[in-house]
C-alpha positions as a Markdown table, in Angstrom:
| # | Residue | x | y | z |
|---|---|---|---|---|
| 1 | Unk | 22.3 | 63.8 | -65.2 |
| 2 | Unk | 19.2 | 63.5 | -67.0 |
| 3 | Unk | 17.1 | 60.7 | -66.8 |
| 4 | Unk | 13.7 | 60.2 | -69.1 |
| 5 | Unk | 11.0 | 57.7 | -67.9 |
| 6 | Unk | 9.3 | 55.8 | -70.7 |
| 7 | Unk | 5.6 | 54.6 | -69.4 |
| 8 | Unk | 5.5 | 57.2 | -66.2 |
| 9 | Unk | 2.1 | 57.7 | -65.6 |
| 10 | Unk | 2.9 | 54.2 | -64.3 |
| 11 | Unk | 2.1 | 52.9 | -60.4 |
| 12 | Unk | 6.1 | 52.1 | -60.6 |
| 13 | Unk | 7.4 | 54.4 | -62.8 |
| 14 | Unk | 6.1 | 57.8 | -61.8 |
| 15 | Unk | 6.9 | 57.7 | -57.9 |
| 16 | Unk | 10.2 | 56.9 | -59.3 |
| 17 | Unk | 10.5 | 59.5 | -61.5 |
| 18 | Unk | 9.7 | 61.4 | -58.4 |
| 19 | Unk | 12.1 | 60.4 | -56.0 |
| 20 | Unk | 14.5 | 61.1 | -58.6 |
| 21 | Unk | 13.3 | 64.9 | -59.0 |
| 22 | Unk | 13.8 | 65.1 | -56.0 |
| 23 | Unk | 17.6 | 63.8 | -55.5 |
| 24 | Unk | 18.5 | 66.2 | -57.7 |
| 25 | Unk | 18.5 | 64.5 | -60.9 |
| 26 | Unk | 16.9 | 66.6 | -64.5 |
| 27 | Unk | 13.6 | 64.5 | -64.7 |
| 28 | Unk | 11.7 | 63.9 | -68.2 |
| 29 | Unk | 9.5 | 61.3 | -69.5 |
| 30 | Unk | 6.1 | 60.2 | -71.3 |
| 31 | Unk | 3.6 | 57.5 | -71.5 |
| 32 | Unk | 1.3 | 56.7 | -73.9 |
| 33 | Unk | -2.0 | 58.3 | -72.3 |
| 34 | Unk | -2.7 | 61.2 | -70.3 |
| 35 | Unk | -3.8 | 60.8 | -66.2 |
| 36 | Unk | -4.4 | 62.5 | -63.1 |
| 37 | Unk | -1.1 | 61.1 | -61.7 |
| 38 | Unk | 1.0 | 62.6 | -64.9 |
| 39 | Unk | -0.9 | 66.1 | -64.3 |
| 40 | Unk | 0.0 | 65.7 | -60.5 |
| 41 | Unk | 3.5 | 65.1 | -61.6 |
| 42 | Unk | 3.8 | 68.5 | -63.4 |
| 43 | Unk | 2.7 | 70.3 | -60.0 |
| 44 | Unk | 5.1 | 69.0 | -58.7 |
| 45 | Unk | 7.8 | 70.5 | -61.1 |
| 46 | Unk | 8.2 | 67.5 | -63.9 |
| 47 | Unk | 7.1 | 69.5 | -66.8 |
| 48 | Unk | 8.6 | 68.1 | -69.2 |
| 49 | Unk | 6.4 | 65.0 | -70.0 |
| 50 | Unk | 4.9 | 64.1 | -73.1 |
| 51 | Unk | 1.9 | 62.1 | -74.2 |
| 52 | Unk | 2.7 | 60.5 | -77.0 |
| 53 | Unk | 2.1 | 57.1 | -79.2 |
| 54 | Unk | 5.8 | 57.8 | -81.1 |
| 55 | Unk | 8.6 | 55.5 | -81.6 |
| 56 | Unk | 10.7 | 58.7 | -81.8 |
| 57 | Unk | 9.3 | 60.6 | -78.8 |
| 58 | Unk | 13.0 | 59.9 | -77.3 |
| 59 | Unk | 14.7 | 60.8 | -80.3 |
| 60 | Unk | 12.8 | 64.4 | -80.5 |
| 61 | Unk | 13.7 | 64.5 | -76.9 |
| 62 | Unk | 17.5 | 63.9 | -77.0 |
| 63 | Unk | 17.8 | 66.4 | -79.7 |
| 64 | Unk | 16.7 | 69.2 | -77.9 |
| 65 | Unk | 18.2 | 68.1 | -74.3 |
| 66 | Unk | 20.4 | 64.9 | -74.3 |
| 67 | Unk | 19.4 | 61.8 | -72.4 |
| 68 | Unk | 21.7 | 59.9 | -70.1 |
| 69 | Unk | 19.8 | 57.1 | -68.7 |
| 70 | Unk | 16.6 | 56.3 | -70.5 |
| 71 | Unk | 14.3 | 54.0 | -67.4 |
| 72 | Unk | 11.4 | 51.8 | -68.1 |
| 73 | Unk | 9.1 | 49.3 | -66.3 |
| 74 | Unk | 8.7 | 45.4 | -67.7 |
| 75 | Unk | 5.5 | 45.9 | -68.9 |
| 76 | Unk | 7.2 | 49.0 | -71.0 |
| 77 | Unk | 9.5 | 46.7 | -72.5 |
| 78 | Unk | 7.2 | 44.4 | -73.5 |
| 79 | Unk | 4.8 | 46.5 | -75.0 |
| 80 | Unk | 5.1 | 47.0 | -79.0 |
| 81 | Unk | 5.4 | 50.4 | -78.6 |
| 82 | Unk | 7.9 | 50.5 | -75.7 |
| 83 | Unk | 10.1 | 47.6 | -77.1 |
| 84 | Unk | 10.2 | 50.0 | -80.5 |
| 85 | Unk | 11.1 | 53.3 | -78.3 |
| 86 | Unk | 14.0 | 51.3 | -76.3 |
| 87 | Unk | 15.3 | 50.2 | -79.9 |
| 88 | Unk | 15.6 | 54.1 | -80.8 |
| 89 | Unk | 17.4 | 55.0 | -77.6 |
| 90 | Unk | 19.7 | 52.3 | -77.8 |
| 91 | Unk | 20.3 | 53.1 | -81.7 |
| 92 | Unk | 21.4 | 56.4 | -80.6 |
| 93 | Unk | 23.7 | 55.1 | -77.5 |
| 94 | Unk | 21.5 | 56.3 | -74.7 |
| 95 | Unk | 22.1 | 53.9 | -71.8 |
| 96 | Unk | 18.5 | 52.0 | -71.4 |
| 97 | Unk | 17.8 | 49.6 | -68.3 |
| 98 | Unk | 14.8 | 48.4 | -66.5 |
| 99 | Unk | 14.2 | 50.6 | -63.3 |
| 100 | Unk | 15.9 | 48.1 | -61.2 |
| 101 | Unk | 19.1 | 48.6 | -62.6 |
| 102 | Unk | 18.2 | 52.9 | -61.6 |
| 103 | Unk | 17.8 | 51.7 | -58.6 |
| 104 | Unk | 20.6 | 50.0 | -57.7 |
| 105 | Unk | 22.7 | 52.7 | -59.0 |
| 106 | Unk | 20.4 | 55.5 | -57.0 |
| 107 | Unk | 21.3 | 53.3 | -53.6 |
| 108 | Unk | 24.9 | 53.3 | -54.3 |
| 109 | Unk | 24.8 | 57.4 | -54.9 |
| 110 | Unk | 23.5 | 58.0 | -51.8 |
| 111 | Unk | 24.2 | 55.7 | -49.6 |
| 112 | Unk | 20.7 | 53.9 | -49.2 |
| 113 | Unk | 19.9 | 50.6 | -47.1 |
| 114 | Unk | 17.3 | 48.5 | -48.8 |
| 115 | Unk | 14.2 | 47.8 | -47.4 |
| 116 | Unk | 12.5 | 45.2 | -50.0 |
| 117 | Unk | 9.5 | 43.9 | -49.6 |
| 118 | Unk | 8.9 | 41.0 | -51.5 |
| 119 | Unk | 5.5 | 38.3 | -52.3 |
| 120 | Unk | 2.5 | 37.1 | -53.9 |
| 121 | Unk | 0.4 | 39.0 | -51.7 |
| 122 | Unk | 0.6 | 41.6 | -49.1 |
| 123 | Unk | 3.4 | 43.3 | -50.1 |
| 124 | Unk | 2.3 | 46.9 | -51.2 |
| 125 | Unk | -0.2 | 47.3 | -47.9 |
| 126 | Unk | 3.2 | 45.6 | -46.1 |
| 127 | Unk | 5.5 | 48.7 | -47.6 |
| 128 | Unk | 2.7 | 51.3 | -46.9 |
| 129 | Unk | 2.6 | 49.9 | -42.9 |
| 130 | Unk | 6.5 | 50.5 | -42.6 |
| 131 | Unk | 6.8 | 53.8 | -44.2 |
| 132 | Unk | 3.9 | 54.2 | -42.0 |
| 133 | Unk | 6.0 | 53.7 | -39.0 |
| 134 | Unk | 9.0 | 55.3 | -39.8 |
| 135 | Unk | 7.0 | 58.7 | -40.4 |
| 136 | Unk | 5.1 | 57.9 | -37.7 |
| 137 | Unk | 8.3 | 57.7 | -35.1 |
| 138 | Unk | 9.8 | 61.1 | -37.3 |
| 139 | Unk | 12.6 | 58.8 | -38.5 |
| 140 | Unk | 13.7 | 60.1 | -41.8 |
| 141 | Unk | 13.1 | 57.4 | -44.6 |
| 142 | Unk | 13.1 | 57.8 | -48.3 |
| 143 | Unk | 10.5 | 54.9 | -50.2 |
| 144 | Unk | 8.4 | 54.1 | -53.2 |
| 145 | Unk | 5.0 | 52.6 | -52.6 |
| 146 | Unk | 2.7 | 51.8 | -55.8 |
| 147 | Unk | -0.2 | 53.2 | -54.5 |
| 148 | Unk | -1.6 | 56.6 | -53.2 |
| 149 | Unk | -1.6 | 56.8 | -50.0 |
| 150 | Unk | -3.1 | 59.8 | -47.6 |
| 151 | Unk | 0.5 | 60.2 | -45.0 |
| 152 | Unk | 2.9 | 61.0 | -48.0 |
| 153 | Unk | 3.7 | 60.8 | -51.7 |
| 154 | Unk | 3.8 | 57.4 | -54.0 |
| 155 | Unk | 7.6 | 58.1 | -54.2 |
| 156 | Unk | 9.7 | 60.2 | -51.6 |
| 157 | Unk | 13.6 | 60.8 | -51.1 |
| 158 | Unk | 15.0 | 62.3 | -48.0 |
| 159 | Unk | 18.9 | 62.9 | -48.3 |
| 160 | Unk | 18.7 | 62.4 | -43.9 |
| 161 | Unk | 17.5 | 59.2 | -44.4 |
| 162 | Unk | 19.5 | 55.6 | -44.1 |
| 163 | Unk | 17.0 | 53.2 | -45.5 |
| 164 | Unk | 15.1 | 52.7 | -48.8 |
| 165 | Unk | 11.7 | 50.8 | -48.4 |
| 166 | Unk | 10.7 | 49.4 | -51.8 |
| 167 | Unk | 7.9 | 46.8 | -52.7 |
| 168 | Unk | 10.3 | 44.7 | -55.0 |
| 169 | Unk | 8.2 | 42.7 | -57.0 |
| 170 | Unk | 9.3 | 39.5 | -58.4 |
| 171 | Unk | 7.6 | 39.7 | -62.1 |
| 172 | Unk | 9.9 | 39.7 | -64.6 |
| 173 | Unk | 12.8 | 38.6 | -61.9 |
| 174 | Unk | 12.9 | 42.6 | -61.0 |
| 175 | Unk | 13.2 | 41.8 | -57.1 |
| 176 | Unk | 16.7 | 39.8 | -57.8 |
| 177 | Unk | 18.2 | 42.8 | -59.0 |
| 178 | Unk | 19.3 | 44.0 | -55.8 |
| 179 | Unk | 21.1 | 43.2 | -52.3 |
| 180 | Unk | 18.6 | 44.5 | -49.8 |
| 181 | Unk | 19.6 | 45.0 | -46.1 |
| 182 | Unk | 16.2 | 43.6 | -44.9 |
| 183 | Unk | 13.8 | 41.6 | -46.9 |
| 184 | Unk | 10.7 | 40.8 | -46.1 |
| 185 | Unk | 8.4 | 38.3 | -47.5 |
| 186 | Unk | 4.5 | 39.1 | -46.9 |
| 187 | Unk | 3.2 | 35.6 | -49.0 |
| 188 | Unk | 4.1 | 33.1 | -51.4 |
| 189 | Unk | 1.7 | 31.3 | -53.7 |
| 190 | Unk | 3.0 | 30.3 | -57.2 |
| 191 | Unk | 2.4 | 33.8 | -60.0 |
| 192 | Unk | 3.4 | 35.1 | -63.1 |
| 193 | Unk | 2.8 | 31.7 | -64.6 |
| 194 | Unk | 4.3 | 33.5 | -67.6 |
| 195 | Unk | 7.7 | 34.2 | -66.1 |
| 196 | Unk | 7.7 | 31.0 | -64.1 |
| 197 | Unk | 6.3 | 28.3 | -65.4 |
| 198 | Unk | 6.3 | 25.7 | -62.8 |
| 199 | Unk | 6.1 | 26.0 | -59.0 |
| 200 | Unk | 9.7 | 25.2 | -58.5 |
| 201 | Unk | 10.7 | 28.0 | -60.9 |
| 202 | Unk | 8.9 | 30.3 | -58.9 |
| 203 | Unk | 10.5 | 29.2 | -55.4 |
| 204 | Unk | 13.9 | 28.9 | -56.7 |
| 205 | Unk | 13.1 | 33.1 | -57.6 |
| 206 | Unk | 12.3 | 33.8 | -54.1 |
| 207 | Unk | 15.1 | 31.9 | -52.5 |
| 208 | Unk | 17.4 | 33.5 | -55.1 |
| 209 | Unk | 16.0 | 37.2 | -53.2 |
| 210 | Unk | 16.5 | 36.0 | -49.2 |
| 211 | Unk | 20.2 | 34.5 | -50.5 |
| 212 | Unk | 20.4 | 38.0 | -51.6 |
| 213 | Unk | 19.5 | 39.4 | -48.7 |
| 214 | Unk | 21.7 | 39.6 | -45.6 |
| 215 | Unk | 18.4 | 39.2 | -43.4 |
| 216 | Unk | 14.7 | 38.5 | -44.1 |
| 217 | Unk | 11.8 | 38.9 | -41.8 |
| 218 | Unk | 9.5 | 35.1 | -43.0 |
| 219 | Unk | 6.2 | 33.5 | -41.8 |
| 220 | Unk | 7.0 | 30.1 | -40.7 |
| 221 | Unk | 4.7 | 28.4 | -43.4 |
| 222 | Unk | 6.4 | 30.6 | -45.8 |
| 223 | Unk | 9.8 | 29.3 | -44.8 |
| 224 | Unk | 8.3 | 26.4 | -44.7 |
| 225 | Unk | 6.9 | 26.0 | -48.1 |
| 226 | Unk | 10.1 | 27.8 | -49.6 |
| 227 | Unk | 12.6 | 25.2 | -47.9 |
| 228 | Unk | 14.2 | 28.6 | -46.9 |
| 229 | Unk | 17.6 | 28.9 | -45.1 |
| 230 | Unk | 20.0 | 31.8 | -44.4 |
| 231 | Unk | 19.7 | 34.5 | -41.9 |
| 232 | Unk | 15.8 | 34.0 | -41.5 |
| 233 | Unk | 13.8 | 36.3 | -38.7 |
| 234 | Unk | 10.8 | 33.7 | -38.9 |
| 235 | Unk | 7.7 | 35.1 | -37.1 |
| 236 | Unk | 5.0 | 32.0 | -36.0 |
| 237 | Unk | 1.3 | 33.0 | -37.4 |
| 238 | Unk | 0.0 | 31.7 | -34.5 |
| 239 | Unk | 1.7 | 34.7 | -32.0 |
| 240 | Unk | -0.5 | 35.6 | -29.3 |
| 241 | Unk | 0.8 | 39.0 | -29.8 |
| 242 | Unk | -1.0 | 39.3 | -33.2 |
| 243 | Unk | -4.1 | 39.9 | -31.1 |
| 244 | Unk | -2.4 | 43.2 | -29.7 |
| 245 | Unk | -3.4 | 44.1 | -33.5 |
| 246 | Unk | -6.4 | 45.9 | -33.9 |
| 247 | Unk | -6.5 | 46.2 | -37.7 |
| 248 | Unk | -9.5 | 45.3 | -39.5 |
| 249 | Unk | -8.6 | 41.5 | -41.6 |
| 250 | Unk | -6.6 | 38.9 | -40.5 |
| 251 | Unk | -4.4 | 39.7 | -43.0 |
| 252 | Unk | -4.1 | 43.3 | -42.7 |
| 253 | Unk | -3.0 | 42.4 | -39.6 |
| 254 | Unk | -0.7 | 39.9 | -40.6 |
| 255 | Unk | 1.3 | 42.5 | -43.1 |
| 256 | Unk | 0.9 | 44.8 | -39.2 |
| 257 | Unk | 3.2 | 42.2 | -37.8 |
| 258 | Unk | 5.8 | 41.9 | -40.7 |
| 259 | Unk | 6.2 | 45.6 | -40.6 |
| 260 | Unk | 6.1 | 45.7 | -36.7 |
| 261 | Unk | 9.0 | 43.0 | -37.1 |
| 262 | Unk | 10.7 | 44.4 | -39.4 |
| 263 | Unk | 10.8 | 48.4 | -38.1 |
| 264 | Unk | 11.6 | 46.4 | -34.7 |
| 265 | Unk | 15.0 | 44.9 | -35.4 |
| 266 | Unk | 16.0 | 48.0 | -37.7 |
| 267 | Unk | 15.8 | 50.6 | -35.2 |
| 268 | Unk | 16.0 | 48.4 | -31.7 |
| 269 | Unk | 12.6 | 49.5 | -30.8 |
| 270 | Unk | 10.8 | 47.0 | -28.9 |
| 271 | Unk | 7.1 | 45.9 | -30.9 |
| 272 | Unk | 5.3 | 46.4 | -28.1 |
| 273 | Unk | 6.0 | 50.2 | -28.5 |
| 274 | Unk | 5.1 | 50.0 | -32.3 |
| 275 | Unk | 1.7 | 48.7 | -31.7 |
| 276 | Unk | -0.2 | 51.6 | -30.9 |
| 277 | Unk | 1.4 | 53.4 | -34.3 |
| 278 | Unk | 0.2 | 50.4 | -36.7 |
| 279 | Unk | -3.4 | 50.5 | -35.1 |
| 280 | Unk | -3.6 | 53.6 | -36.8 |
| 281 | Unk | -2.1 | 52.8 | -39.9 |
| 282 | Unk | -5.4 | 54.6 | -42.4 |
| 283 | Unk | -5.0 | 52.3 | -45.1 |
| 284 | Unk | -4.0 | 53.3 | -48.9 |
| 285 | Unk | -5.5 | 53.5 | -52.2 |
| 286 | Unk | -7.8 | 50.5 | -53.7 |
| 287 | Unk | -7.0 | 47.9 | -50.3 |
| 288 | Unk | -10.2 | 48.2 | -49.2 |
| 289 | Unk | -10.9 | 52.0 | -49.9 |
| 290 | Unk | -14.3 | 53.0 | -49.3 |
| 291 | Unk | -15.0 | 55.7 | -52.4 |
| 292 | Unk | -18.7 | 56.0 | -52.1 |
| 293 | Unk | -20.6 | 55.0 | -48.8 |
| 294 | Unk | -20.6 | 51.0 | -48.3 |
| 295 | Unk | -19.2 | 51.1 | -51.7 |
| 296 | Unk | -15.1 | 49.5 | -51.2 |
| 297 | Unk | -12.9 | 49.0 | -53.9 |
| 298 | Unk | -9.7 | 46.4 | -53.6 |
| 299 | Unk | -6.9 | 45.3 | -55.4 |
| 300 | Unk | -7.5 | 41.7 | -55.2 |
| 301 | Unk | -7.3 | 39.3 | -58.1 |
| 302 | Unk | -5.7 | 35.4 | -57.3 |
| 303 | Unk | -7.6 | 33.5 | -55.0 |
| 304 | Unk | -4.8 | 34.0 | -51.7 |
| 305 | Unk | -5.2 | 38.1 | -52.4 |
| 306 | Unk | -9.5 | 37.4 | -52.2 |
| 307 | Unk | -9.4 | 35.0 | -49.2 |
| 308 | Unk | -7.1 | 37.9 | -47.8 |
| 309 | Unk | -9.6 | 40.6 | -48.8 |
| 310 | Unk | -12.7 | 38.6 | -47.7 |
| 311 | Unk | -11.0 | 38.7 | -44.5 |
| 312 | Unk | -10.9 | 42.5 | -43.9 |
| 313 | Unk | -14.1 | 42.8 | -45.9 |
| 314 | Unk | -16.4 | 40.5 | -43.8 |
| 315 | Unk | -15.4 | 41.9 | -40.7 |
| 316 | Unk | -16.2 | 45.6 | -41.8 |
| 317 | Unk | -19.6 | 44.2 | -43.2 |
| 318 | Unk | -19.7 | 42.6 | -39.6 |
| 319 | Unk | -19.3 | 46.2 | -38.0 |
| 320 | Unk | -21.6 | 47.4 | -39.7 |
| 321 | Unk | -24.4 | 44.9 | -39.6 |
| 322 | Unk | -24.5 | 44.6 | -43.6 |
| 323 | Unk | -24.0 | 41.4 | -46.0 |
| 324 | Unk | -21.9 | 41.8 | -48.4 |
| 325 | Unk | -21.5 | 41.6 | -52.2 |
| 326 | Unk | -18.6 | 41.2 | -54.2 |
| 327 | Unk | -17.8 | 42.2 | -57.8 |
| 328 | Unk | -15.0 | 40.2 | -59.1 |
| 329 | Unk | -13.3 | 41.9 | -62.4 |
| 330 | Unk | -10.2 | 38.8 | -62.8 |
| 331 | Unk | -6.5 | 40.4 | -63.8 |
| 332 | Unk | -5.6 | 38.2 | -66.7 |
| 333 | Unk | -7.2 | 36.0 | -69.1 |
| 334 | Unk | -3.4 | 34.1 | -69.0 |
| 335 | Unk | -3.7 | 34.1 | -64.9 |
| 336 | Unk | -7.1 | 32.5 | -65.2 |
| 337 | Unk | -5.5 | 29.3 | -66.6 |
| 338 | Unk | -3.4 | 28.6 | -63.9 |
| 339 | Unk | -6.0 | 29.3 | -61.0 |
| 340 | Unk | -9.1 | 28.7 | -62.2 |
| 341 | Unk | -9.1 | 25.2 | -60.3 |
| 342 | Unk | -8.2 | 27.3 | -56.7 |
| 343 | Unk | -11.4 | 29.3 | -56.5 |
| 344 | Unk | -13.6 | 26.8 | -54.6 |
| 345 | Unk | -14.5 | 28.7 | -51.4 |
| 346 | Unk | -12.3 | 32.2 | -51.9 |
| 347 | Unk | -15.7 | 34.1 | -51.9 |
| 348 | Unk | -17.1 | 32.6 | -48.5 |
| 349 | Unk | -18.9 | 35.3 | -46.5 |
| 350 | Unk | -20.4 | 36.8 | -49.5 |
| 351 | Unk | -24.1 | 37.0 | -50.0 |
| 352 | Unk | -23.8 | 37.1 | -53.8 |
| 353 | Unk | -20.6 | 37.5 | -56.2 |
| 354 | Unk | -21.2 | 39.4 | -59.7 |
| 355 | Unk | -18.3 | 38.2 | -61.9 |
| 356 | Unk | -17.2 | 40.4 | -64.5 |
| 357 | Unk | -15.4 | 39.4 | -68.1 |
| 358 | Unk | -11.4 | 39.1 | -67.1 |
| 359 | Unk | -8.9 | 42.8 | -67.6 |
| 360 | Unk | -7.2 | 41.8 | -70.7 |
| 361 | Unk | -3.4 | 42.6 | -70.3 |
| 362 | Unk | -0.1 | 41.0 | -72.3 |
| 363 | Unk | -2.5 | 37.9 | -73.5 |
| 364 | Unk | -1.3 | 35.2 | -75.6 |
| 365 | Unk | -3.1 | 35.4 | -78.4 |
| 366 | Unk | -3.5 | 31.3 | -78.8 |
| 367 | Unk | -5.2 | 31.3 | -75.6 |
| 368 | Unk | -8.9 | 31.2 | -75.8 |
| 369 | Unk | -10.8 | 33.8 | -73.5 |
| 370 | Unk | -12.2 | 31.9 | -70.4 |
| 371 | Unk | -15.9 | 33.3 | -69.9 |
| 372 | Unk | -16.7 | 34.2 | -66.2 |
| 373 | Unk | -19.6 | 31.0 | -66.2 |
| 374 | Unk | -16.7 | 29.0 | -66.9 |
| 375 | Unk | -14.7 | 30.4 | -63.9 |
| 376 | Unk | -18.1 | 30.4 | -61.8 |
| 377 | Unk | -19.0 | 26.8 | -62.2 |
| 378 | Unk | -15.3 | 26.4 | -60.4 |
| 379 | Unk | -16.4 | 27.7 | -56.9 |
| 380 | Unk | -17.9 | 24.9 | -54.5 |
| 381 | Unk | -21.2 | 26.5 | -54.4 |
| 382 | Unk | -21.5 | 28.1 | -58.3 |
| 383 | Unk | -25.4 | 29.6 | -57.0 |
| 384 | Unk | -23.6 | 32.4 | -54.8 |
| 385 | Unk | -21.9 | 34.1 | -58.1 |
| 386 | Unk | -23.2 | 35.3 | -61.8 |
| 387 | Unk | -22.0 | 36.8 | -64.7 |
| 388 | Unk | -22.4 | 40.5 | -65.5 |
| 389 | Unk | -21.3 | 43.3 | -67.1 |
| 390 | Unk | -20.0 | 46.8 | -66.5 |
| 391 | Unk | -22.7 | 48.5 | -67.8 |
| 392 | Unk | -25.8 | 50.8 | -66.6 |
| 393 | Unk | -27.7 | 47.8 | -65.1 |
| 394 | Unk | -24.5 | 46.7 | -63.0 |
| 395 | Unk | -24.7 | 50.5 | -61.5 |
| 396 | Unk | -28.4 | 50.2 | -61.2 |
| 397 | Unk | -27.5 | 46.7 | -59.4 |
| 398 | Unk | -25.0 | 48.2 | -57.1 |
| 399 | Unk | -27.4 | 51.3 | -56.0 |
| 400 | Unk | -30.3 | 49.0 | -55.6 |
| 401 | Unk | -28.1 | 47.0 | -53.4 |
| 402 | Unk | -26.5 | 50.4 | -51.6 |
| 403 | Unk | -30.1 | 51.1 | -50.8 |
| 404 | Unk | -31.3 | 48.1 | -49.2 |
| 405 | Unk | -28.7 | 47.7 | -46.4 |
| 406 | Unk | -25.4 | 46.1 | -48.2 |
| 407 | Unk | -21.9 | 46.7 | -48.3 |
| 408 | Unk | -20.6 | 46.1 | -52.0 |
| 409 | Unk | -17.1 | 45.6 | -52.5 |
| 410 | Unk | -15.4 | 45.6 | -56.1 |
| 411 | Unk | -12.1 | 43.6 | -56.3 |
| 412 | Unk | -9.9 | 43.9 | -59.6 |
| 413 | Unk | -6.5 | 44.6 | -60.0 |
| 414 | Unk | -5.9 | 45.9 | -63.5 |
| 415 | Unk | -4.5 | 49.2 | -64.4 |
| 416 | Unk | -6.6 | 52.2 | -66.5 |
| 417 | Unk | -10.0 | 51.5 | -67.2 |
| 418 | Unk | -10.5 | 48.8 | -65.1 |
| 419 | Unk | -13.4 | 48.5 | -62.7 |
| 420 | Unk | -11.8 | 50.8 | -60.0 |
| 421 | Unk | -11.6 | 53.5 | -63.0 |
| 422 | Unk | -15.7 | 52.4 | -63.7 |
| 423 | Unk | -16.8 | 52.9 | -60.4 |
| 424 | Unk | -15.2 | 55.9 | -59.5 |
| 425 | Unk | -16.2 | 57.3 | -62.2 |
| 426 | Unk | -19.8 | 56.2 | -61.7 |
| 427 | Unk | -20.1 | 56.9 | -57.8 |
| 428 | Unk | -18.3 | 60.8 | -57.9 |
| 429 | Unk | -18.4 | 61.5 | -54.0 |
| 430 | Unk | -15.1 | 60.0 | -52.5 |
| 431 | Unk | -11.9 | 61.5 | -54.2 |
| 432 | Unk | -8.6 | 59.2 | -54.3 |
| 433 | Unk | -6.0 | 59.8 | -51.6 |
């Protein structure tokens, strides 16, 4: 069967184009710009990927090798380009689905368990920490984790393994697509204002996945502010045990737990032998990824995923006998209206926040652009944070800083040329996973 990804250069896309290679299946695809992920893709034997800006890239493609399945992302489909690419495939009766609906069928063909793991917040680092234990306990597992990590590949299929972990994100409703055997929930705080636009829109989505799900692994406040029932495996926050944990954050330690919990009633292994493994869990690509000296970047970018940063950050910074600066880069000028309110204190523990213009992504166009003094003047103490740009003073900022003793760390969460894509191309020492 063959099987062309629209969009995979993407975080979701391309590991699944991977594990999909690698089951066997004749792999194609292209996205609309070139990357170090799409060149790492051809080394590892998908050639046949295009860059292109074409509405009849697929077309071209069919022609010279027919398509069976053409798979794209959400933010494929509602991309102008992307929706007019789908619209040629489908013209020419090439089955087109989101990747969820490749999924499902990709479970069914060989026999795969799902692992999902679902949330606001947590839930890539929470994936990572399982596979994590699997590999670390040489039990055979095939995944997909949006981010590079240095134990594996982004997307991996063993034809020995039983389960499937996945980080099945709820944008778009993509996480309702399937029946997972275990689901776990790392967070909920209302998202994707977008996609659901009131609270009880976005609980109703999440108790539409555990009903789905014939057992999920829940924090008690999460069950709690879900009004969650079914076959719930709800884990107390205040567990002495946590402080067997000795991961850097309270919430890196958290997602420990989930993934503790959740390898512990798969495989009948009690947590207390898991422990030791998850302590040396070595982290993954932009969660608090050190890619110069003192110099961290992290994915954060609503005000749960910063507290949950600050967490890990301020301890390192603690370690290390540094303050700490932050550069905040928001994800969204849409996101912004919806949280702008919940700032207040996310930042506490930072000596000084520089706050960056928001990563413009699938904007309304009616919306006005929210300037970061705006956003600033919603924190409880607006004197710790100031506007700035990504420019050659900001560099000049962050070395000066570097050289007197600090730990800087950048939090955004957009995609190419965001600030993670700035600053790692401005500070050239520490190479990605």
């Amino acid at each position: 069967m063959h099987i062309y990804f629209l969009g995979i250069g993407g975080a979701g896309i391309g590991p699944l184009a991977q594990i999909a290679y690698q089951a066997g299946y004749q792999v194609s695809g292209s996205d609309q710009q070139n990357s170090s992920y799409i060149d790492y893709l051809k080394k590892q034997g998908i050639v046949d990927i295009e860059v292109s800006s074409f509405s009849d890239i697929v077309k071209n493609v069919h022609q010279k090798k027919p398509i069976d399945w053409v798979v794209y992302s959400s933010a494929v489909s509602m991309s102008k380009l992307g929706r007019s690419q789908i619209d040629v495939a489908n013209s020419l009766g090439i089955k087109c689905s989101k990747r969820d609906q490749f999924i499902s069928q990709f479970l069914i063909d060989k026999n795969l368990q799902m692992i999902a793991v679902a949330g606001t917040h947590g839930k890539t680092t929470t994936t990572a920490m399982i596979v994590w234990l699997f590999k670390s306990l040489n039990k055979p597992v095939s995944y997909l984790i949006p981010a590079k990590v240095s134990f594996g590949e982004m997307g991996s299929y063993s034809q020995d393994s039983k389960y499937f972990v996945y980080e099945a994100d709820e944008f778009d409703h993509n996480f309702l697509s399937f029946n997972p055997t275990l689901s776990v929930i790392s967070g909920v705080s209302w998202d994707h204002h977008e996609i659901y636009p009131t609270r009880e829109a976005y609980i109703d989505a999440f108790n539409q996945f555990i009903s789905k799900s014939q057992s999920t692994v829940i924090w008690a406040s999460d069950a709690k502010y879900l009004n969650a029932v079914g076959n719930l495996q709800v884990q107390e926050e205040n567990n002495e045990k946590l402080s067997d944990l000795t991961l850097k954050g309270l919430y890196n330690r958290r997602d420990g737990w989930l993934a503790l919990a959740s390898v512990s009633h798969l495989l009948n292994i009690p947590i207390q032998a898991l422990t030791t493994h998850i302590n040396n869990f070595p982290g993954l690509s932009r969660r608090m990824e050190e890619i110069y000296p003192d110099l961290f970047s992290d994915y954060a970018h609503t005000p749960e995923k910063i507290i949950g940063a600050m967490s890990v950050a301020t301890e390192i910074a603690k370690a290390r006998a540094k303050p700490l600066i932050v550069i905040y880069e928001p994800l969204t000028n849409r996101r912004q209206i919806y949280i702008k309110n919940e700032y207040k204190n996310c930042f506490n523990g930072a000596t000084h926040v520089y706050w960056l213009p928001s990563y413009l992504a699938r904007e309304d166009p009616k919306d006005e652009i929210i300037k970061p003094a705006e956003l600033i003047n919603k924190l409880s103490d607006p004197s710790i944070a100031e506007p700035a740009e990504r420019n050659d003073q900001l560099v000049n900022i962050i070395h000066d800083h570097l050289n007197q003793g600090y730990m800087v760390v950048a939090m955004a969460g957009g995609g190419g040329n965001s600030l993670d894509d700035w600053l790692r191309e401005k500070f050239k020492t520490n190479p990605e996973f």
